[in-house]
N, C-alpha and C positions, 0 to 999 in steps of 0.2 A: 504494500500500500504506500502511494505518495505521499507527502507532507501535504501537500493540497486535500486530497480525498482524508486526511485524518483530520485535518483541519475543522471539514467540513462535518465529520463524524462526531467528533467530540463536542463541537460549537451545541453541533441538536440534538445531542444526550443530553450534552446539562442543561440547556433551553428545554426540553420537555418533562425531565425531569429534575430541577434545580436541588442540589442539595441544601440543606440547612437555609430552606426557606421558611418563613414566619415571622410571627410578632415575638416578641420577648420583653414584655412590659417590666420587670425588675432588671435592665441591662442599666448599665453603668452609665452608658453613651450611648444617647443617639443621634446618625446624622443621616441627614439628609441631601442628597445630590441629586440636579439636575441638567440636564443638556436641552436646555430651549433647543435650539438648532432641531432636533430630531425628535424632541418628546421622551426620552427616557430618563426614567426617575427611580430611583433608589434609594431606601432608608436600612443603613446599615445600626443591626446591635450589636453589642460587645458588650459582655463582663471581664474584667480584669483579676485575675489573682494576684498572687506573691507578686513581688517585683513588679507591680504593674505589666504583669505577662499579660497576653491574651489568654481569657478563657474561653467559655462560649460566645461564640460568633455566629448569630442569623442576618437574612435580611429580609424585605418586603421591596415591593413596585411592580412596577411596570417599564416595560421597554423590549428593542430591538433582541434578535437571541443573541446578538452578541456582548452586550450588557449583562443580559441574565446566566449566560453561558461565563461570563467569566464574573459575574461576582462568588456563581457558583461552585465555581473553580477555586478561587481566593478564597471563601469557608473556608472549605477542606483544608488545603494550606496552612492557613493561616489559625486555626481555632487550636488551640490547649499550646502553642507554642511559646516562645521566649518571643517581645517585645526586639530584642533584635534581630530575630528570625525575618519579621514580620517587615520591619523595615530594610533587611537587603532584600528582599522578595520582591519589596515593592521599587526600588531603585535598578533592579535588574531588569524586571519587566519594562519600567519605563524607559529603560537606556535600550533595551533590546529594540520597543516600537519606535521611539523617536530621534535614534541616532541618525547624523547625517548619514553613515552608509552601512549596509546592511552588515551586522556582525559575521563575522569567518566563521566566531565558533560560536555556540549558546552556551548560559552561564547551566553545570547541571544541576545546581539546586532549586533551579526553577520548575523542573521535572518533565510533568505534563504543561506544565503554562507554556512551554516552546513552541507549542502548535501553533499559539496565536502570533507569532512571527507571520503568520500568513497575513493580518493585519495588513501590514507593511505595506501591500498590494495596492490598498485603498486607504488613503491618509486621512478621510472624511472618515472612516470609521475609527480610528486612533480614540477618538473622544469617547466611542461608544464601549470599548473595550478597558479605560482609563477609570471610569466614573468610578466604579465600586470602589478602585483602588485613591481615589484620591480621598472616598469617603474616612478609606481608612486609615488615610495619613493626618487628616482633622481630629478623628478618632481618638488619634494615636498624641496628635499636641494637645489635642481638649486635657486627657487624662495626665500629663504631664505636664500641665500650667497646672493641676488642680491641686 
């Protein structure tokens, strides 16, 4: 299978079935992200343990499956880790979509999130695949002003 056809496999897995979607009304933080431009919208939750780790991490919206497909991707990821896990995850990913030229290699702690280098392709969707993750950089300074 190509990178393209996994691309496309994995986008409408987790679009159809999102992981660790919901409400989570006792979460520590919640934020909210949206992209006028296209209409997707996301409210990401987070509980924090020790260290200000991530613990449980759901989210809620609406949007393109590429929004839903990677917030639901970053759950998995990102939920019961170490707070610096969370943030190279999120700096790899976005060094991976937004660098001037395409990376040689991919970072492999990103794992499954490499698919979305297909992104790349279409730079109008860069925002749609970004939201969740920048929900969770908010996330991540809220609980650390706090």
């Amino acid at each position: 299978m190509d990178l393209d056809e996994l691309y496309k496999e994995v986008v409408l897995d987790h679009c159809r079935r999102p992981r660790n979607f919901g409400e989570m009304p006792d979460a520590d933080v919640h934020v909210h992200g949206d992209n006028p431009s296209c209409g997707d919208e996301i409210t990401l939750h987070v509980k924090f343990g020790a260290n200000r780790d991530l613990g449980e991490v759901m989210f809620t919206g609406n949007g393109c499956s590429l929004c839903m497909a990677s917030a639901s991707m970053m759950t998995q990821k990102i939920k019961n880790k170490p707070r610096a896990n969370a943030e190279s995850l999120w700096t790899s990913l976005h060094d991976m979509l937004t660098a001037r030229e395409e990376p040689k290699e991919l970072d492999d702690k990103l794992g499954d999130l490499q698919v979305l280098i297909g992104v790349r392709k279409f730079p109008m969707r860069v925002k749609c695949a970004t939201l969740p993750w920048q929900a969770l950089k908010q996330a991540l300074e809220e609980k650390n002003s706090a």
